[in-house]
Every structure is written in C-alpha cells, then in structure tokens.
C-alpha positions as CSV (number, residue, x, y, z in Angstrom):
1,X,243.3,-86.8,138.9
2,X,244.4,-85.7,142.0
3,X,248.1,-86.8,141.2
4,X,247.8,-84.5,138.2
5,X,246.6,-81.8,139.9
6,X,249.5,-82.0,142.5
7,X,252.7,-82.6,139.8
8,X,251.4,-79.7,137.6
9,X,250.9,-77.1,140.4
10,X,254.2,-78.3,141.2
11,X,255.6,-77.6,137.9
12,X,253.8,-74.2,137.6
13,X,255.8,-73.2,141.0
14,X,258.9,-74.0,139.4
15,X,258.2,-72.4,136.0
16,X,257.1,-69.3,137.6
17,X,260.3,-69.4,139.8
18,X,262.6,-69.3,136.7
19,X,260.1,-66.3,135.2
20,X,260.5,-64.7,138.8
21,X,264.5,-64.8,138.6
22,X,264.7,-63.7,134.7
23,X,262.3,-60.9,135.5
24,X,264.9,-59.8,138.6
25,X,268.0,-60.3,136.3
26,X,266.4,-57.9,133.7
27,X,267.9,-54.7,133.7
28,X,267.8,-53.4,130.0
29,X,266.2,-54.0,126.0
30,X,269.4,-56.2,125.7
31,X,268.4,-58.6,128.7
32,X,264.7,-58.3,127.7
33,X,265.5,-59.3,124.1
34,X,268.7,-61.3,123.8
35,X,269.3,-62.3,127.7
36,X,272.4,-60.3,128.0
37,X,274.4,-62.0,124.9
38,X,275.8,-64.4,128.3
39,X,273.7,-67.7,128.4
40,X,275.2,-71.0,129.3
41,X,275.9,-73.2,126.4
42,X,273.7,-75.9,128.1
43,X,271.1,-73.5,128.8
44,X,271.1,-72.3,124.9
45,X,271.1,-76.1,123.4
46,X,268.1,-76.6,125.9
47,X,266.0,-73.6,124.8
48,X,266.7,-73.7,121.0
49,X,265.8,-77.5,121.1
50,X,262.8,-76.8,123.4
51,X,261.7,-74.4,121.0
52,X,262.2,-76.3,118.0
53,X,260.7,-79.1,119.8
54,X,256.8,-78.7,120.4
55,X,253.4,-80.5,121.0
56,X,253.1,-79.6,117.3
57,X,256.0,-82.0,117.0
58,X,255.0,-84.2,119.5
59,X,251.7,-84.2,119.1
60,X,250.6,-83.3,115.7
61,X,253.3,-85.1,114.1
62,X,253.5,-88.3,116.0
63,X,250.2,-88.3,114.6
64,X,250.9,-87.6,111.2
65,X,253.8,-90.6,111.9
66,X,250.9,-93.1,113.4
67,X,248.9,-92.5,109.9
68,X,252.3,-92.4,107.9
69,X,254.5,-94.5,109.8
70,X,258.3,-94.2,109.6
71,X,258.9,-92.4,106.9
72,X,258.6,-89.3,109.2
73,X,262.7,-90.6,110.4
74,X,263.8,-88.3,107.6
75,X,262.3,-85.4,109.3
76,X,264.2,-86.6,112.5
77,X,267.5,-87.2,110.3
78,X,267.1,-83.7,108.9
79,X,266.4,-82.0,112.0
80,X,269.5,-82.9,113.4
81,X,271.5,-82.7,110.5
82,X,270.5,-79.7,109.5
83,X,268.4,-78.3,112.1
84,X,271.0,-78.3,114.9
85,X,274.7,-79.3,112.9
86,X,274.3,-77.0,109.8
87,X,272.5,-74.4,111.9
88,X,275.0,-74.1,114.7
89,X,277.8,-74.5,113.0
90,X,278.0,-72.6,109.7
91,X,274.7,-70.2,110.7
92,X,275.0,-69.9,114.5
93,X,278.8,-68.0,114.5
94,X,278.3,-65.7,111.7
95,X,274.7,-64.8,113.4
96,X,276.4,-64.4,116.4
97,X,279.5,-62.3,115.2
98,X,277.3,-60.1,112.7
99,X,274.9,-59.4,115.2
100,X,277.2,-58.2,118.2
101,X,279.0,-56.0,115.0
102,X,275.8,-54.5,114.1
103,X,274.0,-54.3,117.1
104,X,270.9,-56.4,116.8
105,X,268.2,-57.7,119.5
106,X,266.2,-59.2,116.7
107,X,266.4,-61.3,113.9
108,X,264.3,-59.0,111.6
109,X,266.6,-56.4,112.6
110,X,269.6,-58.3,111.7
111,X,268.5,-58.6,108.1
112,X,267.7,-54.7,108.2
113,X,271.2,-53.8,109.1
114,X,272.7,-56.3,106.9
115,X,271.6,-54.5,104.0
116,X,271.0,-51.9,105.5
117,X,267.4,-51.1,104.6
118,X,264.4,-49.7,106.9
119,X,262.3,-51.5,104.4
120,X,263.7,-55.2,104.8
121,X,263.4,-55.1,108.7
122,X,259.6,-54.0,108.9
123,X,258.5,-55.9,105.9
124,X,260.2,-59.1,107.6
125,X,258.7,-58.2,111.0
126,X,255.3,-57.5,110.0
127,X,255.8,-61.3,108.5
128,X,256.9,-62.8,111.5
129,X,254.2,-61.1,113.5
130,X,251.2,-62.0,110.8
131,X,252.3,-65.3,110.5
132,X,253.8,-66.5,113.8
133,X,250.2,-66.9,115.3
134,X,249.3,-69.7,113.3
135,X,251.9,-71.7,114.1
136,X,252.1,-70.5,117.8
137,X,248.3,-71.7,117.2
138,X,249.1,-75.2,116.3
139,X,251.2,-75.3,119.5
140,X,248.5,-74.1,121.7
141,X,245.8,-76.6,120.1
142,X,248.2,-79.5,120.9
143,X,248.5,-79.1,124.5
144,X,245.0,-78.2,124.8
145,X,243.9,-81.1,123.0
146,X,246.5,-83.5,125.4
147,X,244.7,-82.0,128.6
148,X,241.0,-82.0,126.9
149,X,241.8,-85.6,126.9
150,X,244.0,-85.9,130.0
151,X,242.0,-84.0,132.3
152,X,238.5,-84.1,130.3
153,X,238.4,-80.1,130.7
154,X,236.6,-78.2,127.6
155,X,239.1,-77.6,124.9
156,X,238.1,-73.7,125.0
157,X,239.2,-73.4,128.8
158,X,242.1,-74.5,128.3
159,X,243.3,-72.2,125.8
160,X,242.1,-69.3,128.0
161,X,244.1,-70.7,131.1
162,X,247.3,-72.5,129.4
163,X,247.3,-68.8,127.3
164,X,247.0,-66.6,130.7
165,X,250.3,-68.3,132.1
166,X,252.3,-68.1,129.8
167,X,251.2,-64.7,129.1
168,X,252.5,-63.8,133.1
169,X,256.2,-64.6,132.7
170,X,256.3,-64.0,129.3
171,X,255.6,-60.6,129.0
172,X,257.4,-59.9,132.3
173,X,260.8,-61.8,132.4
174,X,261.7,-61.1,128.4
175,X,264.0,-63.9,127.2
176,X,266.0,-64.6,129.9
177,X,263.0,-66.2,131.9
178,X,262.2,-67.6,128.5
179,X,265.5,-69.5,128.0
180,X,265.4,-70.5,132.1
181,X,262.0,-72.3,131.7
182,X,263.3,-73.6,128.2
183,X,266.3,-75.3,129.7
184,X,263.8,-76.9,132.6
185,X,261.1,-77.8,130.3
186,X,263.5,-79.6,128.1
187,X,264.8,-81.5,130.5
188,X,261.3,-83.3,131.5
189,X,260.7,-83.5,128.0
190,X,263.7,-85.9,127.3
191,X,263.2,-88.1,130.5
192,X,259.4,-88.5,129.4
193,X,260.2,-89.5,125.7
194,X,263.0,-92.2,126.8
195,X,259.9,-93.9,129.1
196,X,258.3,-93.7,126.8
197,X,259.9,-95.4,123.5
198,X,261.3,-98.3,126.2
199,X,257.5,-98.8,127.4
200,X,256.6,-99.1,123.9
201,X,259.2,-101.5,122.9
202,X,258.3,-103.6,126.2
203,X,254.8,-104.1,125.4
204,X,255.3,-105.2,121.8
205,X,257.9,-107.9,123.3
206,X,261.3,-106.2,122.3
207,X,262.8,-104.0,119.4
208,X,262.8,-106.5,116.3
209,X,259.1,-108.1,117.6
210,X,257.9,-104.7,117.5
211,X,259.1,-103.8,114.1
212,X,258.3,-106.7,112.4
213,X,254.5,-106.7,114.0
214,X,254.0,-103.2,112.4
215,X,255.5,-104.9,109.1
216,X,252.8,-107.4,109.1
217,X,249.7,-105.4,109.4
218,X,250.4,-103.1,105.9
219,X,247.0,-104.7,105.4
220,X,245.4,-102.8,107.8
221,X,246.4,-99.5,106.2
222,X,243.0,-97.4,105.5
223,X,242.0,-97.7,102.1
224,X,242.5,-94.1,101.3
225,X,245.9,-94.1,102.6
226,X,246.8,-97.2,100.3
227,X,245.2,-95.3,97.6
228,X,247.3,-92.1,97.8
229,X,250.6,-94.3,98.4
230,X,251.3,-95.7,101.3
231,X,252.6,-99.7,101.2
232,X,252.8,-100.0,105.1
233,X,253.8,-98.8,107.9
234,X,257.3,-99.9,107.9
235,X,257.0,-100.3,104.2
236,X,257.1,-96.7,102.7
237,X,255.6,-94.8,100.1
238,X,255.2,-95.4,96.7
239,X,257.4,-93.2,94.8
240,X,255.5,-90.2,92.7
241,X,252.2,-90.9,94.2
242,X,250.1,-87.7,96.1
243,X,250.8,-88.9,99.7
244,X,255.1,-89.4,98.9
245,X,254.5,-85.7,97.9
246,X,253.2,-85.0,100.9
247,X,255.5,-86.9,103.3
248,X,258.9,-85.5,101.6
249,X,258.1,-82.2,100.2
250,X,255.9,-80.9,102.8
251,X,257.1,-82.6,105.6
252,X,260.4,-83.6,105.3
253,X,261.6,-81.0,103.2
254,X,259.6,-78.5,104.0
255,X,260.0,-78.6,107.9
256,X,263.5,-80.1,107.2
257,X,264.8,-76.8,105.8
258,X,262.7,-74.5,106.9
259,X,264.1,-74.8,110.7
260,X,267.1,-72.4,109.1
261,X,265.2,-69.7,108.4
262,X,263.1,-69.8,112.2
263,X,263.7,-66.3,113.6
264,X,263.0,-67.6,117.1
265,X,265.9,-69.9,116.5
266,X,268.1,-67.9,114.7
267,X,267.6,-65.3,117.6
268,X,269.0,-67.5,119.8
269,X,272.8,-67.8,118.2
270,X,272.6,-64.4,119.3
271,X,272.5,-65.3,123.2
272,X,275.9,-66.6,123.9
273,X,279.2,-64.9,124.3
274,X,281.6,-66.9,122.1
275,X,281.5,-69.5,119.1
276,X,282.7,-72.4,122.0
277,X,279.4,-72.3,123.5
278,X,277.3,-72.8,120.2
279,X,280.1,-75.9,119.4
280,X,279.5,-77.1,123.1
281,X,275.9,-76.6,122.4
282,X,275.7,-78.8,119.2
283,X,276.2,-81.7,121.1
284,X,273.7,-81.0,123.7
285,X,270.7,-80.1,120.7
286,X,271.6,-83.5,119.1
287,X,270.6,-85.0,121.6
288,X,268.0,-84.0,122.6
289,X,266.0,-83.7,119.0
290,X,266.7,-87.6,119.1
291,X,265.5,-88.4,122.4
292,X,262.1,-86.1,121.5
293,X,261.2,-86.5,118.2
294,X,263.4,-89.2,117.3
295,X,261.0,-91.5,119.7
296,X,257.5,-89.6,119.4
297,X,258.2,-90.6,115.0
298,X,258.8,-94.5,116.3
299,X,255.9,-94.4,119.0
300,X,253.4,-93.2,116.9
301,X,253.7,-95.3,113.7
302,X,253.6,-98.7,116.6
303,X,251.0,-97.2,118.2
304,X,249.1,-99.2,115.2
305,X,250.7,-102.3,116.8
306,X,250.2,-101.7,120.5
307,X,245.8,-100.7,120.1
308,X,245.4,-103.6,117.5
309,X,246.3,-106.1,120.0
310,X,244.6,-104.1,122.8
311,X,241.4,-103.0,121.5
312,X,241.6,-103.9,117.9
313,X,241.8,-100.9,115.9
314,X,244.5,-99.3,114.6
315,X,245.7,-95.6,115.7
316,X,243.3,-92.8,113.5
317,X,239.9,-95.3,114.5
318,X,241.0,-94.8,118.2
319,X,241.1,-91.1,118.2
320,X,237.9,-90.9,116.0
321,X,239.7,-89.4,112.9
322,X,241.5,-86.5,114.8
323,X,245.5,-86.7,114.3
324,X,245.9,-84.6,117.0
325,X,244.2,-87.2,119.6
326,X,246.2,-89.9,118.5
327,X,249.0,-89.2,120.8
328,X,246.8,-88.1,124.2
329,X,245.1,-91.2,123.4
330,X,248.0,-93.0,123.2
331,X,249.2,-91.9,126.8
332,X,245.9,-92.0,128.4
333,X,244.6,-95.8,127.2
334,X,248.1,-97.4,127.0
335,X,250.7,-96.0,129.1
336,X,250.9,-96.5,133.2
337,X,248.9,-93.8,135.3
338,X,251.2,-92.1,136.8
339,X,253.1,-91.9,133.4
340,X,250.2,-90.0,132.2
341,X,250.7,-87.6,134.6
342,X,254.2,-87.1,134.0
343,X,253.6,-86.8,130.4
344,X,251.1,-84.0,130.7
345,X,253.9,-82.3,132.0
346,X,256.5,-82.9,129.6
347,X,253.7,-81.8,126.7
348,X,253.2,-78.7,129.0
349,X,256.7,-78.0,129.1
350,X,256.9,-78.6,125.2
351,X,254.2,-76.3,124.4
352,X,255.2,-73.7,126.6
353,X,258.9,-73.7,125.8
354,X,258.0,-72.7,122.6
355,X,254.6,-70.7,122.7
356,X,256.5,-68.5,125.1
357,X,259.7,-67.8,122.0
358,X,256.8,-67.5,119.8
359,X,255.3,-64.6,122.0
360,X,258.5,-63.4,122.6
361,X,259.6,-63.3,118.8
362,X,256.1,-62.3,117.4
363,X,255.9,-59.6,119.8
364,X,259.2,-57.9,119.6
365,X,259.3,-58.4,115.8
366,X,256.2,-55.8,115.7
367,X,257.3,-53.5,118.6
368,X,260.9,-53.5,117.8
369,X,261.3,-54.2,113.6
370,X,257.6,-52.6,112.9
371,X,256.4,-49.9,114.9
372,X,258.7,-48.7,117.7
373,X,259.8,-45.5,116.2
374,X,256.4,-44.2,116.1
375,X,255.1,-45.7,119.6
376,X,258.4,-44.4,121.5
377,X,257.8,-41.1,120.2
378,X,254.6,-40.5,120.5
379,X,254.1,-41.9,123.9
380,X,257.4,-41.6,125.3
381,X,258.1,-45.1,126.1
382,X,261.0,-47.7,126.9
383,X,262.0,-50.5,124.7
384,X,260.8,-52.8,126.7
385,X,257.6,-51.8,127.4
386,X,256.9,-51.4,123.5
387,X,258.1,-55.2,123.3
388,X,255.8,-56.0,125.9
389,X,253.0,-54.4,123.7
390,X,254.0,-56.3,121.0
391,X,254.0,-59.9,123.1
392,X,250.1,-58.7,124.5
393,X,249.0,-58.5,120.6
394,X,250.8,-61.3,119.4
395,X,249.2,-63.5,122.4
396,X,245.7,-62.3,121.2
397,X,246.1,-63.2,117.9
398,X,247.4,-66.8,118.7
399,X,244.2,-67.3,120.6
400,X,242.1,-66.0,118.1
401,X,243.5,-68.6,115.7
402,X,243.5,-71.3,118.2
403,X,240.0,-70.8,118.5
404,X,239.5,-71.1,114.7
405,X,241.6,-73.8,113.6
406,X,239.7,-77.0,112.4
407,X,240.5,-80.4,113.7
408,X,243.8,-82.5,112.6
409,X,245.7,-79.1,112.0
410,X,248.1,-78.7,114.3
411,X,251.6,-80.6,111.8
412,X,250.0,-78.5,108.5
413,X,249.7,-75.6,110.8
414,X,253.2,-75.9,111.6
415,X,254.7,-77.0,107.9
416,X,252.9,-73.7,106.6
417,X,255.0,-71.5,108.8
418,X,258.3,-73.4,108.3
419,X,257.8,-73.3,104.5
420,X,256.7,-69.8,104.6
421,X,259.9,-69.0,106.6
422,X,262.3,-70.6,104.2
423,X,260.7,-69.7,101.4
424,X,261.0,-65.6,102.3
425,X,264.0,-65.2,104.7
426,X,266.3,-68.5,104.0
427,X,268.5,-67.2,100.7
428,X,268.8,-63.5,101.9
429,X,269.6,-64.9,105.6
430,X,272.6,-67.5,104.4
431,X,273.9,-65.1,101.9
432,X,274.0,-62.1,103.8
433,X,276.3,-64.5,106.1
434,X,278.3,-65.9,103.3
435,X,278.3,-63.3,100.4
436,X,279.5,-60.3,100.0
437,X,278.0,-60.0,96.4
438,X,274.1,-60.4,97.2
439,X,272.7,-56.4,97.6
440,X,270.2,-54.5,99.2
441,X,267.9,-55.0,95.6
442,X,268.6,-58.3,95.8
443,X,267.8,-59.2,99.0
444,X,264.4,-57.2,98.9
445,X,263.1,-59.0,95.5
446,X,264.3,-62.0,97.3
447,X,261.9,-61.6,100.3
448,X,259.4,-60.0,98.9
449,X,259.4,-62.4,95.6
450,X,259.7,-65.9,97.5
451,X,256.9,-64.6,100.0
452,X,254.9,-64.0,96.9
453,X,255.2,-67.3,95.1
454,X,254.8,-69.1,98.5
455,X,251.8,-67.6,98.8
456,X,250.1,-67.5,95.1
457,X,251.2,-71.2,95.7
458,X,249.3,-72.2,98.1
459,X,246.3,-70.0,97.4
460,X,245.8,-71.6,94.1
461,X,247.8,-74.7,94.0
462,X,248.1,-76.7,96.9
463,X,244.7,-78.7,97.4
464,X,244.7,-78.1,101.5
465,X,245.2,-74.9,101.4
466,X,243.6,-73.8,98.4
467,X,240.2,-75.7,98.9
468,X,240.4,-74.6,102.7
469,X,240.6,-70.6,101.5
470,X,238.2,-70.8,98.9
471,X,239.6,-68.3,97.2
472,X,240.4,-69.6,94.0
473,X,236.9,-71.7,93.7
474,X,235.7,-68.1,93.9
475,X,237.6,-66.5,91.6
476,X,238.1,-69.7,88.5
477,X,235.3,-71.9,89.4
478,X,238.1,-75.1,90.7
479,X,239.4,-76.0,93.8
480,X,243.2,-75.6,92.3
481,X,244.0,-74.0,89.1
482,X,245.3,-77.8,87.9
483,X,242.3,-79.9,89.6
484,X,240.6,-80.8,86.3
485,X,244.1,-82.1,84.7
486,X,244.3,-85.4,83.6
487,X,244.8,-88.1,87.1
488,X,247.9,-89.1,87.4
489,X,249.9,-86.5,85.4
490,X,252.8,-83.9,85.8
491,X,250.0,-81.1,86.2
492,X,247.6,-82.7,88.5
493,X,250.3,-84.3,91.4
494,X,251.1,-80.6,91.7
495,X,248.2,-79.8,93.9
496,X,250.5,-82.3,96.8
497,X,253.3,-80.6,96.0
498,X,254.7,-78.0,98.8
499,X,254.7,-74.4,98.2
500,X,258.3,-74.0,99.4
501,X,259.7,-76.3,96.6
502,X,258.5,-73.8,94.1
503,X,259.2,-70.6,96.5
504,X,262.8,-71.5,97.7
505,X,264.3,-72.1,94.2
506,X,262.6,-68.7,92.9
507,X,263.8,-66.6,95.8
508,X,267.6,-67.9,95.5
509,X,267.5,-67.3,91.8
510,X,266.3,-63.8,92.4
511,X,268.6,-63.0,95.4
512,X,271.7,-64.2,93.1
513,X,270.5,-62.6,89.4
514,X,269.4,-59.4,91.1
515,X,272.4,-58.6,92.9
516,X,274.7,-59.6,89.9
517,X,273.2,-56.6,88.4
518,X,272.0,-54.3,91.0
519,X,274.4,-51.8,92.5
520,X,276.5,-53.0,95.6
521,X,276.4,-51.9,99.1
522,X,279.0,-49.5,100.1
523,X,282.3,-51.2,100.9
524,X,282.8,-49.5,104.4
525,X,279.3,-51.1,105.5
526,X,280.8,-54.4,104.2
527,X,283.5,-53.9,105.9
528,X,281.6,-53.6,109.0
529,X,279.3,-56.4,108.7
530,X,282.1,-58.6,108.0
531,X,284.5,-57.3,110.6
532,X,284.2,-60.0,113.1
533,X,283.6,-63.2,110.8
C-alpha cells in the first residue's frame, strides 16, 4: 500500500506540473482551445491515442474480451486501420486545412462554418455536450472500479476525488495542459501493457502453450455464452447467432467506425501546424493502439487460462459477474506487486488522458457551439472563461452518471457514444471534406435524421437499451417492438443488432439524396472552404 501511495503522489506531481506549464503557456481562446495550432507531432499521436485509448478500453473491454475472447482483434485491427491510418491520413489534413481556412477552435464549429449554418453547430454541440457524459462516465467508473479493487477505497470516493483532479488542470490549463499530460500518460500506458502481455505469455509457458491452452477449455465457456454463440475462446462465434451480433456490429463495427466521427479526436488534427506532422504522427498512434489495446484484447481472453490453473475458475466467476472487475482482478491476484502498482498508474493515466478531452470537448462544445453569444453578452465575459463554464457543467454531469450507471457498463457505455457519433456527424463530417455537392439541407436532415433513427433504435429495438429505458414496455406492452417474433428469425435477431447499422446507412442516404435536390451553397463560400485542400 504504501508503494502505491508513494508512485501515485508521484505521478500526480508530474501531472500537475504539465497542467502548471500549459496553464503558463496559455495566452488566448486559441491556446485554451486548440493549443496554439503548434503541437509536436509526437505530442499529437500521444494525446489522440491517449484519448482514444481508455480504462473503458482497457478495462471494460478487456473484459468484454475475457467473456468473448479474441474475436475482439478486429476491433484492434480496425482501430488502427481506420482509427488512426484512415483518420490521419484522408480526415486529419483536410480537418486541419479547412479549419485554419474557416477559423475553428471546435469541431462543432467546424461543421457550422462548413455549411455555414448557426443551426448545425448548436444542434451538434448540444449533442456532444448531452451525450459526452455517458461515455466520459464509463471512463470514470473504470478507473474507480481498478482502485476500489486496488486500493479497497469505496467506489463513491473515488469518483469524488479522481473527478476533483482532473477538474484542477483541466479547467485551468485548456488543451495544451491536456495534450502535455496526454503525451506522459501515454507513455506509462505502453510500457505497462508490454509487461504485461510478456508476463502473461510467461506464466502460460510461452506464445503457442498459451494459445492452445485457451483452445482447449471452449468447454468451460458459460452455458449462456455457448447459447448465444460463442464456440470458444480462440474458437469464434457462430455466424448469425445473437452474441456474433453483438461482437461485430456493436463492437467491432460500431466502435470500429465510430472513432471517425469522435469530436475530441477530430479536434485534435486541428493542433498541428502542417500535414508532416499528422504523417509523422501516424506512425507514432499505430503503435501505440497495438501495444494498448492490441495486448489488453489478448490478456483478457487468457486470463481464462491463467485463474483456471490458479484458482480454478475462469475470468467472469472471479470478478463475481462484473466485466468491469475482471481486469483489476486480473492485476491484483495474478500479476507481481509492485506491477500492481505500476498499473494503477498506467489506468490512471488512461482514464485521465481521456476524461480530461472529454471535459475539455463537452465543455467547450456548450460554451463555445451552444451558448456563448448569449453568456458573453450578457455578462461580459472572455472566451475562455465561458469554456471553463462549460468544462464545470460537463464535469457535473459525468459524475452524476457515474454515480448512476449499473454494473458491467462501462464497454456498452462507451459503444453507445461511438455509434451515436457516427451515426449523426460521420457522413456530413467526410463529405463536407470530400464533396462539394452535399448542402446546408442536406447536411442538417443528415444529422438530425441519423440522430433520430439512432435513437428510435435503440429506444425500441435494441434489447439492452430498450429493456434498460423501459420506455417501450410502457408505451406497447414488450420489451422491443420485435421481442414476441418467432426465435431465431430475421425479425427477432434484430433486438442484437446495433443501432448505428441502421442509423449510418439512413444518414448517408439522406446527406446524398437531399443535397442532389436541395439548393447549393454559394460558390464563393466553397471557394473558401476549399481554398487550402
């Protein structure tokens, strides 16, 4: 304990250093939102991956991978594939370019000045700041729940404290102490995970003993999991059944494509000076999402292996049910002591690398996209210090849902708010980049139409959701609107299916057939937008 105590108050000092020195290097709204538009390519890979990488990654979906097994490698595949090649690469100049051409500190307000409608840039803020809590929630829940088990503090303290820190550099230092603690955080991160996987392998006697130990005990797979699909650990999924649904529409597709449309991601293309640091920078974010959750997808599904042959059970019985325990109790029953200590680190710096973009992004998307006009004039106040209103509220929400969340939430918490994302924001995003053709009508059905469906969706047609809200057993008398088709069919599997297969489609069809009958933006605004890509 008392070599916890010592690392983290050591790690605190540094963090709060790097807050200290953003806070001092931030003169102006431009600093305070979009760090000067100077970062170092390094320093940009290490914050976008730190804040795509989270204890809701690490945590919550090395748990999902423990119950799963490797079939979450997809996820990995896509996240780097398209999470960090596609989105640098053929997202991450034109963001960059369009933005410095327009003017934008946000990416709400880079969508509003696109098309150039008031309407798209508060309706997308007052999204982002709604919805951001929940997922900023999931993140919060996982580090609390590593340190309830680490530490054996109440998981209610926790949230108060972890919230209170971040809250102090945060609100102060703006994003360039954001991106400073990012790139430091991320660094711990990856020399934690890389002990981590070659301790694993070590204890199950190598690579291919480990692997083909997990083969052998598709057996031992709980009887609901072999019910809803799974063959194994190493084995897969049986193709059609409710739990494939899960794994590759929710999960893998769902998260997989989602990641474009992240606004606290896309915001950060907007950091750097020049298109050589976001191709420098590709490298570097490859990397790391390989070393992070690359290993925490392997670890988790041979966690199985490593508490059968040291306690007998497999992964879920050791954490009493609770995904989000699997992974703290991983670290705390398997791994060496002082590793434990190291770790609670790395899942500190994890969750705080990204609760603090999620503050940051939540809070400037209401101050800045949503209500600064009227606060500035009525009180006479700076950009920044409306931003830092906007953090405050966001942070009070996110605790408010911390608090609320139920047990084994913290990867659907997170899936919701990447599917919602893509869903909304993905085709008017990409084609606003790549189209000329795609209007200010067509981009506002778009939004507004594949928020809609997303929603409807999972109100009254995903099972979790919809049996979690209630609100369509109130209104129809069933869980879903399909629960009482036959088992087995077309109609029934689409209670596991995601809301953002459905959504995304919709909202790309809309974005194109509106606009290929809606009047055009005037050329001279085209003109501009397009002037530097």
């Amino acid at each position: 304990m008392a070599v916890k105590l010592i690392t983290s108050l050591l790690y605190f000092g540094i963090v709060f250093y790097l807050g200290w020195k953003g806070w001092k290097e931030t003169k102006n709204a431009g600093d305070y939102m979009l760090a000067g538009r100077s970062v170092n390519p390094f320093v940009m890979a290490m914050s976008y991956g730190a804040t795509f990488i989270s204890t809701s990654a690490i945590i919550g979906f090395g748990g999902v991978a423990a119950m799963f097994g490797m079939s979450l490698l997809w996820l990995a595949f896509l996240n780097i594939f398209v999470g960090i090649f596609i989105a640098m690469v053929f997202l991450g100049k034109r963001t960059r370019r369009m933005g410095l051409v327009l003017n934008c500190h946000t990416f709400p307000e880079l969508l509003g000045k696109r098309y150039n409608s008031k309407f798209i840039q508060s309706f997308s803020g007052g999204i982002i700041f709604f919805f951001i809590p929940v997922y900023a929630a999931a993140v919060l829940t996982g580090i609390c729940r590593m340190t309830e088990v680490s530490l054996g503090l109440p998981y209610e303290w926790m949230l108060i404290g972890i919230t209170a820190i971040l809250s102090l550099y945060v609100i102060t230092g703006g994003m360039k102490a954001v991106m400073y603690t990012d790139a430091f955080q991320g660094t711990i991160m990856v020399g934690m995970m890389v002990f981590l996987l070659g301790y694993t392998y070590y204890l199950l006697g190598g690579v291919v003993p480990a692997h083909e130990t997990l083969t052998s005990m598709a057996h031992l797979v709980p009887e609901a999991l072999q019910k809803g699909g799974i063959l194994g650990w190493t084995q897969g999924t049986k193709t059609g059944s409710p739990l494939w649904l899960v794994i590759y529409t929710t999960i893998v597709y769902g998260v997989g494509v989602g990641v474009l449309a992240q606004p606290q991601l896309a915001v950060r293309f907007m950091t750097v000076s020049s298109d050589r640091e976001l191709n420098r920078a590709v490298l570097y974010g490859s990397v790391f999402i390989l070393l992070t959750i690359g290993v925490i997808y392997v670890v988790g599904a041979l966690s199985n292996a490593i508490f059968l042959n040291q306690f007998g059970k497999i992964s879920i019985q050791m954490a009493g049910g609770n995904l989000d325990k699997i992974v703290p109790v991983f670290i705390e029953k398997v791994m060496p002591p002082w590793f434990s200590a190291m770790f609670l680190l790395a899942m500190f710096a994890a969750a705080m690398s990204t609760l603090s973009s999620q503050f940051h992004i939540g809070g400037t998307s209401l101050a800045h996209d949503v209500s600064r006009n009227l606060i500035q004039r009525k009180n006479n106040l700076s950009a920044s210090s409306i931003s830092q209103l906007g953090i405050v509220a966001t942070i009070i929400a996110t605790l408010v849902w911390a608090w609320l969340l139920p047990p084994s939430i913290v990867a659907r918490a997170t899936a919701f708010f990447f599917g919602l994302s893509g869903a909304t924001f993905l085709p008017a995003y990409v084609l606003g980049l790549y189209w000329k053709g795609i209007t200010k009508t067509g981009a506002k059905v778009s939004i507004v139409g594949g928020f809609t469906v997303s929603m409807l969706w999972m109100l009254f047609v995903h099972k979790k959701e919809a049996a979690a809200i209630g609100l369509c057993q109130t209104l129809f008398g069933k869980v879903t609107l399909v629960a009482d088709a036959a088992p087995g069919s077309t109609m029934f599997l689409l209670q596991w299916v995601d809301p953002n297969v459905v959504a995304l489609p919709i909202s790309i069809a809309l974005a194109i057939g509106v606009s290929l009958v809606s009047r055009s933006l005037a050329k001279d605004h085209i003109q501009l937008c397009w002037q530097n890509c």
